[in-house]
Structure formats: C-alpha cells, structure tokens
N, C-alpha and C positions, 0 to 999 in steps of 0.2 A: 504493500500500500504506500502509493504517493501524499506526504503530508510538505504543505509550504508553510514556514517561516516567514511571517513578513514583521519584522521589528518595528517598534515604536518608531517614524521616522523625526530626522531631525530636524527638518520641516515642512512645513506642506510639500513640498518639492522633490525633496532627497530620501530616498529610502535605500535598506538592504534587503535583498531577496534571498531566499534558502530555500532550497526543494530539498527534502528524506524521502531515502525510499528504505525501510526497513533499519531506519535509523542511522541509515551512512547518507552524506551532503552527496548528492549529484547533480546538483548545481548551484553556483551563488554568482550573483551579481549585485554590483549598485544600480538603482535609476535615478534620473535627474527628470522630473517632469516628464512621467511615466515613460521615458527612454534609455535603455539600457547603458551605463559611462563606464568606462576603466577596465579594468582587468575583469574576466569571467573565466569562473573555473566551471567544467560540467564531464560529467561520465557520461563516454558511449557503451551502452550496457552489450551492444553486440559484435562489437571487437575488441573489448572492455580494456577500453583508451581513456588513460585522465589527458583532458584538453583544457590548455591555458589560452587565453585568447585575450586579444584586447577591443575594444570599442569606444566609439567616436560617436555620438549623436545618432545612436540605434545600430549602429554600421560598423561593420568588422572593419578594422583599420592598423596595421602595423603588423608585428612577428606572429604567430602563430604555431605553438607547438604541442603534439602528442605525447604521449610515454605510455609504454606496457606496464602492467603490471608488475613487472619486477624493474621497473626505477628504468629500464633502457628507452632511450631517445626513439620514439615510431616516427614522427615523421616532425617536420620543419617546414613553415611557408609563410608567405607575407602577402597583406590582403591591402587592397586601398580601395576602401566601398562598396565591400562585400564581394569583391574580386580578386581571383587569386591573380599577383602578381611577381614579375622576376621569377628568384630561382625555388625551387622546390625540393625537397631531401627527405626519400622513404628509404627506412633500415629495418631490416630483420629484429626479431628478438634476438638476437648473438648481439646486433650492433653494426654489422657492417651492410654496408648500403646497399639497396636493391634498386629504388628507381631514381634518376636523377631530371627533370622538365622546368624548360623554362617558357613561361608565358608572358607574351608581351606587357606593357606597362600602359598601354592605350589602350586595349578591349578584351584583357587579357586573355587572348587566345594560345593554343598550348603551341608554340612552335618546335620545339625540340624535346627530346624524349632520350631515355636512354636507361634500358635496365640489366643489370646483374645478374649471376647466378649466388649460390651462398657462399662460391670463394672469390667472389671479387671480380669473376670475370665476365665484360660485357657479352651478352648472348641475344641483345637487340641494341638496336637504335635508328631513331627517324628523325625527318625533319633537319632544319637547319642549322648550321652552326654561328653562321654569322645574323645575330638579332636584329640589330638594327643598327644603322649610319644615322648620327647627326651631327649636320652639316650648320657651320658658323651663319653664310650668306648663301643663299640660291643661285648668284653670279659673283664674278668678282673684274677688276681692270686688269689689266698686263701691268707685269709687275708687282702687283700685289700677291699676298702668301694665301694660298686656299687652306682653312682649318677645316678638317671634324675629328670626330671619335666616332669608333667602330664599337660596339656592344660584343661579346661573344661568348657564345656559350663555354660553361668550365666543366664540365665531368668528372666528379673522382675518377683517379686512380686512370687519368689521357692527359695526353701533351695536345695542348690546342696551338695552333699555327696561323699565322694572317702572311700573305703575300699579294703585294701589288705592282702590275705592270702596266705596261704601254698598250691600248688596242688598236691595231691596224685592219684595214681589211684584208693583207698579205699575210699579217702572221697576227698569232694572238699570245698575249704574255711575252713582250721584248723588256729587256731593261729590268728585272724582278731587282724586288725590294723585299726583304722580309723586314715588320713589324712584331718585336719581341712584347711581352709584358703580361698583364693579368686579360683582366674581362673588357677593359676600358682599352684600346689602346690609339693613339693618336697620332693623325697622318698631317702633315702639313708639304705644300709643294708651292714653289713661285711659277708661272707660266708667262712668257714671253711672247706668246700667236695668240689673236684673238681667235675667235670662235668656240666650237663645240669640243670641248678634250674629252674621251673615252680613255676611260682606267676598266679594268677587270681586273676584280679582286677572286684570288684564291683563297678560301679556307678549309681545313682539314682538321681533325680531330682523331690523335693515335691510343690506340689501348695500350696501357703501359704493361700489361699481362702478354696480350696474343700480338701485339702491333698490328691490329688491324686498323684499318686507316679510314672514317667515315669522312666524304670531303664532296665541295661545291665549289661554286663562282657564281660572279654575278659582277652587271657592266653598272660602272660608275659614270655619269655625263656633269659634265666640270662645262659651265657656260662662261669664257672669259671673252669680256668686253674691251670693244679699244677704246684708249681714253678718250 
C-alpha cells in the first residue's frame, strides 16, 4: 500500500512530498506553487533503480542519475526540459559500461549509439560520430580567420579522431590536417580567394579492444567574401 506524506508546509507555496510504499520512501520531492523544484529522489520498483534527479519549474533539468541496488552506478544523463540531452552512460551491475549515446542539444534526438559486451568490448555501434559544427560567422572577408568547434562523440574504452582537408572535384581529402583533443575540438583557417571553400571532414572512432574503426565524413562550405 501506497501512503503520501505531505508535511506541514512552510508556506502556502512550498511544501515536501513523500510517497511509502510498505514503509520504504519511493519518492520525495519539494514543490514551489504546486510545481515540482530541486533535487527528487524516487524508486523504479521494476528495474529496482534509486533515481536522483533534478528539477526546474516542473521540468527535469541538469545530471540525472540511477544506481542498482547494490550502490553500482546504472546509468548517467542530462536532461534540459524534460529532454535527454548530450552524453548518456549505461553500466552493468559489475560497473562496467554497456551502452554509451549521444543526443543532440537542440531536439535531443539520439544521434550516436554504441554498446558493449560485459568485457568491455564494443559489439555495436550506429550513427555518427561527429555531432555537430559550430561555426563563429556564416561568411567571413579574405583574410580574415574562419572559427568553429566540432562536437564529437567520446566512447569508452575508443580513440576518437577528426581530420580535415581540401575538397576538389579531382581528388577529395588533399592537404589532411589532423585535429587532436577531447569532445570540443577547434579548427580555425585564414583564406585568401573569395568564394565558396569546400572542406571535408573525416571522423573515425577506434575500439581500443578489437581496433575496429566506426568512421564518416561530411562536406564543410566556408562562404568567403571579397572585401
């Protein structure tokens, strides 16, 4: 039997909430003007996960994280307005990770994917590795330096790679550049002809177990303007 707690609140506005079921909390929250704020603890009684969560003005908002019932980490993710966003991290009861997805930041759609066996070794993966480019200015003059940042996916337990080159209509990838670093990583380039520059970026993503190599490309258009 479900029995709620709701406390004296401390003013018309603010209260605490507590659900018992059989006399254990499976759930608590604050409300502010009967809307749910701050941190909420609740049990999922069918994959019997304690779930921390946070909330903003009724709406899941910030980290977000599981635990089995023996204390190990289930899963990890970040929400901004009831959407899962960015990266996401599901682990076995042992602890070591089985699925790893990353969903976009604007309608968080699931664009990359990638799951585990229980030794660590990938045995799928979909989707793309490079998330998303953002780019400083849509055009830029001759001479001036073109900025963005490249987004990209991070996988346990893989070496993620970004390469960019030249696109011609003769050859494709002349002049390779590799960009080392994390998830973020940043291109800048001056250009001297005006018009349309075509870049093609290479991304690849290696199992650090099997070295199997999940990998893409896609064409960059650079609009540089004469002064």
């Amino acid at each position: 039997m479900e029995k709620i707690d709701k406390p004296e609140t401390v003013n018309d506005s603010v209260a605490q909430i507590i659900k018992y079921d059989k006399g254990v909390i499976i759930d608590s929250f604050g409300e502010v003007r009967g809307k749910i704020e701050g941190l909420r603890f609740s049990f999922d009684k069918k994959s019997k996960t304690r779930i921390y969560s946070n909330y903003n003005d009724d709406r899941l908002n910030g980290i977000e994280k599981g635990y089995f019932m023996n204390g190990v980490l289930s899963y990890i993710t970040n929400f901004r307005n009831d959407t899962v966003v960015g990266e996401t991290f599901y682990y076995y009861p042992s602890g070591q990770i089985k699925t790893y997805e990353f969903n976009t930041f604007t309608f968080g759609q699931l664009i990359y994917q990638r799951k585990y066996d229980l030794n660590g070794k990938t045995i799928k993966s979909i989707g793309r590795g490079l998330i998303h480019f953002n780019q400083e200015k849509d055009s830029i003059k001759i001479g001036n330096e073109f900025y963005g940042v490249f987004i990209l996916a991070m996988p346990p337990k893989t070496k993620t790679y970004l390469m960019i080159a030249d696109f011609t209509q003769d050859t494709i990838g002349v002049n390779h550049r590799i960009y080392e670093g994390g998830q973020e990583r940043i291109y800048k380039e001056k250009f001297y002809k005006a018009g349309n520059i075509k870049k093609i970026i290479f991304w690849s993503i290696e199992d650090s177990l099997t070295k199997q190599v999940h990998k893409g490309h896609k064409v960059l258009d650079i609009y540089v303007k004469a002064k």
